[in-house]
C-alpha positions as CSV (number, residue, x, y, z in Angstrom):
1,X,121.2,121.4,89.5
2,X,117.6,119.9,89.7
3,X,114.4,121.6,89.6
4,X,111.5,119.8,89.5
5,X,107.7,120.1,90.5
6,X,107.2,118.3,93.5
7,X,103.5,118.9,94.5
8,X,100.6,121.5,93.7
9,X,97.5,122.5,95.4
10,X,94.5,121.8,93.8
11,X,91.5,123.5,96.1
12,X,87.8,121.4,95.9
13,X,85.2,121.8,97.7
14,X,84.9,117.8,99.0
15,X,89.0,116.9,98.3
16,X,88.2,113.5,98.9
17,X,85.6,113.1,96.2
18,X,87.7,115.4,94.0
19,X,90.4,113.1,94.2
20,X,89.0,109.9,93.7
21,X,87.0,111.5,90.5
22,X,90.9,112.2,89.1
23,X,92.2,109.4,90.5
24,X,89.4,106.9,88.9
25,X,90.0,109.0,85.0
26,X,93.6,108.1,85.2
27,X,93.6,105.1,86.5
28,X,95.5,106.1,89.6
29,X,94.5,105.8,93.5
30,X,94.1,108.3,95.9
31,X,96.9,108.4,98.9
32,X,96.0,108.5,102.1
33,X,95.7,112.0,103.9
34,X,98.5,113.6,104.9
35,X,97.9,116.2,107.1
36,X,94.1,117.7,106.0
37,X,95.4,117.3,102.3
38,X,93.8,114.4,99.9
39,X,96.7,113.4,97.9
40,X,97.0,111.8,94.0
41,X,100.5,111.0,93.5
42,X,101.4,110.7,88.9
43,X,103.9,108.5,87.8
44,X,106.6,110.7,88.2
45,X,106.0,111.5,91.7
46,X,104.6,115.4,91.4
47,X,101.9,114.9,93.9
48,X,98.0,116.9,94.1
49,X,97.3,117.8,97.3
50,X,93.4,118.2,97.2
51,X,92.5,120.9,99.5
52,X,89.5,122.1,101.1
53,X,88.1,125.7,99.9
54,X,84.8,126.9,99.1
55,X,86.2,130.2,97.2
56,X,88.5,129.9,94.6
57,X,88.6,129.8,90.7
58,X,89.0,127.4,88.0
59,X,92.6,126.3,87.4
60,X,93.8,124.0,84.2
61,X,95.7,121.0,85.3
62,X,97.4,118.8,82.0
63,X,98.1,115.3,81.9
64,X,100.7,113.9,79.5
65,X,99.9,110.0,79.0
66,X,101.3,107.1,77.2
67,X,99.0,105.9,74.3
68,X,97.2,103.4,75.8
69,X,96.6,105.1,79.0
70,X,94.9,108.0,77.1
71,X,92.6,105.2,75.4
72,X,91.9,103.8,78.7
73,X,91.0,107.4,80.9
74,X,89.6,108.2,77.7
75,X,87.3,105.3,77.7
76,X,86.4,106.0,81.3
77,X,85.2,109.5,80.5
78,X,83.1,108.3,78.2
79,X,81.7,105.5,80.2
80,X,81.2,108.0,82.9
81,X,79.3,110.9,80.8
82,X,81.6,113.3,81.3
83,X,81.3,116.1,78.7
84,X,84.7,116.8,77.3
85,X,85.9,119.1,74.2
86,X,88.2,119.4,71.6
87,X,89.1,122.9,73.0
88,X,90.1,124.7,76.4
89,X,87.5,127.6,75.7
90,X,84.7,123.9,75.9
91,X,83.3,124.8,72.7
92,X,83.8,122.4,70.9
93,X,81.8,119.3,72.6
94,X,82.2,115.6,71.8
95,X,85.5,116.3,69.7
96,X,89.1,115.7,70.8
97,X,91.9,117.6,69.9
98,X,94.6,116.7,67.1
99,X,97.4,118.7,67.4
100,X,99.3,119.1,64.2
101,X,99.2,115.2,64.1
102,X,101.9,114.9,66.9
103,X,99.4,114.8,69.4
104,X,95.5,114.1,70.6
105,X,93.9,115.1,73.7
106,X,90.6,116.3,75.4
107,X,89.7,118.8,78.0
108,X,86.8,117.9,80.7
109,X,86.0,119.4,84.2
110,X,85.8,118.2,87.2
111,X,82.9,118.1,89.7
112,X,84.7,121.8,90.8
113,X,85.0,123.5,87.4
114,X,88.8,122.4,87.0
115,X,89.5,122.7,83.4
116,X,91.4,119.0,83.0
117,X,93.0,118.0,80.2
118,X,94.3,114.5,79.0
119,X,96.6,114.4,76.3
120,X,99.4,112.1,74.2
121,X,101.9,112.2,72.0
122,X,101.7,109.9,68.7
123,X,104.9,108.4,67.9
């Protein structure tokens, strides 16, 4: 049997610019529309579907990367002045995370208050 997660909507208030602001962090590019969804297909295929909604609340969305695509979508939040953290409760400005020395990562938002977070695994 397989199970895996093929797609997952992500509501925005502009899904186009949504998407390309994801898209451009990791280094991805956006697909073009299918049906009235904005999709950004990851490396293993699970697809987000950007949606138009104007009500809806902040969901968490994590992103496992290889080490030098963290450096490089790291790099790019940076260059952009995004504000990310060292935590998911953003308390902890300007930090990244390292977890238990197996891991770094950093949380950001996007321009709709989803709680993002790149993260990888140090071998």
């Amino acid at each position: 049997m397989t199970v895996e997660l093929n797609h997952t909507i992500v509501p925005a208030r502009d899904p186009q610019a949504s998407a390309r602001f994801l898209a451009g962090i990791l280094g991805l590019e956006v697909d073009p529309p299918a049906s009235h969804f904005i999709p950004v297909t990851l490396t293993n295929q699970v697809t987000l579907d950007y949606d138009q909604a104007d009500d809806f609340g902040s969901h968490h969305y994590a992103f496992l990367l290889g080490q030098e695509e963290f450096d490089a979508a790291f790099a790019r939040i940076k260059q952009g002045g995004i504000t990310y953290y060292a935590d998911p409760a953003c308390r902890q400005a300007g930090q990244i995370y390292h977890g238990k020395g197996d891991r770094r990562g950093a949380y950001f938002r996007d321009p709709d208050g989803h709680l993002m977070e790149i993260l990888t695994l140090l071998a």
